[in-house]
C-alpha positions as CSV (number, residue, x, y, z in Angstrom):
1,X,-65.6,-42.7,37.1
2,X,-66.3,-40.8,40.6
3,X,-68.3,-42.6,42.8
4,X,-69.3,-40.0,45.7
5,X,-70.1,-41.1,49.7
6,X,-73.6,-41.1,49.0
7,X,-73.9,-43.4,46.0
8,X,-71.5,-45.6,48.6
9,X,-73.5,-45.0,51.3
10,X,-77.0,-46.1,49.0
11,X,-75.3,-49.4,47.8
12,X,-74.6,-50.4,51.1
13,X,-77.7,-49.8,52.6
14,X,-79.0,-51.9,49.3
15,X,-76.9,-54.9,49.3
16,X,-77.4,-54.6,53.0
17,X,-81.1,-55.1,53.6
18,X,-81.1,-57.9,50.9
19,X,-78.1,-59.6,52.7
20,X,-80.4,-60.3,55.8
21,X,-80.9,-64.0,55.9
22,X,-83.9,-65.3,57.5
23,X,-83.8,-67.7,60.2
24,X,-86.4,-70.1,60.8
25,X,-87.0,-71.3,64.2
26,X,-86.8,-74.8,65.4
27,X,-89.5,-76.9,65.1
28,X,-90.3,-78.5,68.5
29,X,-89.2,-82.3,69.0
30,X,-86.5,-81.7,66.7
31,X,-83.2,-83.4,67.6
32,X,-81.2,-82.5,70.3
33,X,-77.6,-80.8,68.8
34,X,-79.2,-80.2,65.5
35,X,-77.4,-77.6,63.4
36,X,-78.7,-74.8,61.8
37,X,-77.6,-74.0,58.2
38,X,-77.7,-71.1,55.9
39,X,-77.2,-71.6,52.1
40,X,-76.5,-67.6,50.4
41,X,-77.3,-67.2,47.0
42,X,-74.9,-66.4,44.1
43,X,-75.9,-63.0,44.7
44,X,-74.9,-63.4,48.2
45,X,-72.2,-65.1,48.5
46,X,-70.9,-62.5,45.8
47,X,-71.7,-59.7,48.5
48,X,-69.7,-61.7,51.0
49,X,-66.9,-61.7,48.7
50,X,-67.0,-57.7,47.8
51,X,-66.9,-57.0,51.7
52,X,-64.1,-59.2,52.5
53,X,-62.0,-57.6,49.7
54,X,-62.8,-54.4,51.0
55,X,-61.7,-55.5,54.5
56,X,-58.2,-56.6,53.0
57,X,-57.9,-53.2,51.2
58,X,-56.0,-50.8,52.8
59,X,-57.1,-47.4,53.4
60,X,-53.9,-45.4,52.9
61,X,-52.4,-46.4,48.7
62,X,-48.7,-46.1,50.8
63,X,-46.8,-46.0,47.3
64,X,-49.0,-42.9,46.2
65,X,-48.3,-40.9,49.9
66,X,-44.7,-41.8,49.4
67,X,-45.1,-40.5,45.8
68,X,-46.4,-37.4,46.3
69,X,-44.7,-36.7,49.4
70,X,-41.3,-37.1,47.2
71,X,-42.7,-34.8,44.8
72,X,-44.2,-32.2,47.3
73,X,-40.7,-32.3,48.7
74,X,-38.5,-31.8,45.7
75,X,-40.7,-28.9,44.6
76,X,-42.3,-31.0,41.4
77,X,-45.7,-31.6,42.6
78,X,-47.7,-29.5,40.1
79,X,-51.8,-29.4,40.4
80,X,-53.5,-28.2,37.2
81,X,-55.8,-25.8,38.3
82,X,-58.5,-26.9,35.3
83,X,-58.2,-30.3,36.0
84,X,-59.0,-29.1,40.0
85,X,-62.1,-27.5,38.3
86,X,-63.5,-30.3,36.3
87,X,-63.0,-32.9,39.4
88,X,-65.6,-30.0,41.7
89,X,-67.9,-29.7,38.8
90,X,-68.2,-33.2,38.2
91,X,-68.2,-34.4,42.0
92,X,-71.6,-31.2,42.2
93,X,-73.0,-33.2,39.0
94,X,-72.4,-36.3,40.8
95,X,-73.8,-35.2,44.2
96,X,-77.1,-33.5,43.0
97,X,-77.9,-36.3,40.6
98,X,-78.7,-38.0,43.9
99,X,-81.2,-35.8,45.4
């Protein structure tokens, strides 16, 4: 499955205008040292979850560098030149399916 920048880019814009919580304000005369609580849905709470995953993810795979830097070295690293094709033509499908 390819997921392109701008389907990323849409989802987060999604999940984040529907992850804005809405604050009431105080009422006057209510008690001094009060605390305000929020309570996220399932969907929300989800959400939460997703992002703090992707926090803890790291950006650089280090076994897959190391990999392919070992390969790229030794002279083994070999790149299929149709399987480079199908990857453009499907990341152009991908891309103008957005539009």
């Amino acid at each position: 499955m390819m997921i392109s920048d701008k389907q990323v880019q849409q989802v987060h814009r999604l999940y984040g205008s529907q992850a804005r919580v809405k604050v009431d304000k105080i009422e006057k005369g209510q008690e001094p040292g009060a605390v305000d609580r929020v309570n996220l849905s399932t969907r929300g709470q989800e959400i939460q979850l997703a992002r703090q995953s992707i926090k803890a993810t790291p950006d650089i795979r280090q076994d897959k560098v190391e990999s392919l830097r070992s390969a790229i070295k030794t002279g083994t690293y070999r790149v299929s030149s149709g399987e480079v094709a199908d990857k453009m033509l499907g990341r152009l499908i991908v891309d103008r399916s957005l539009r």
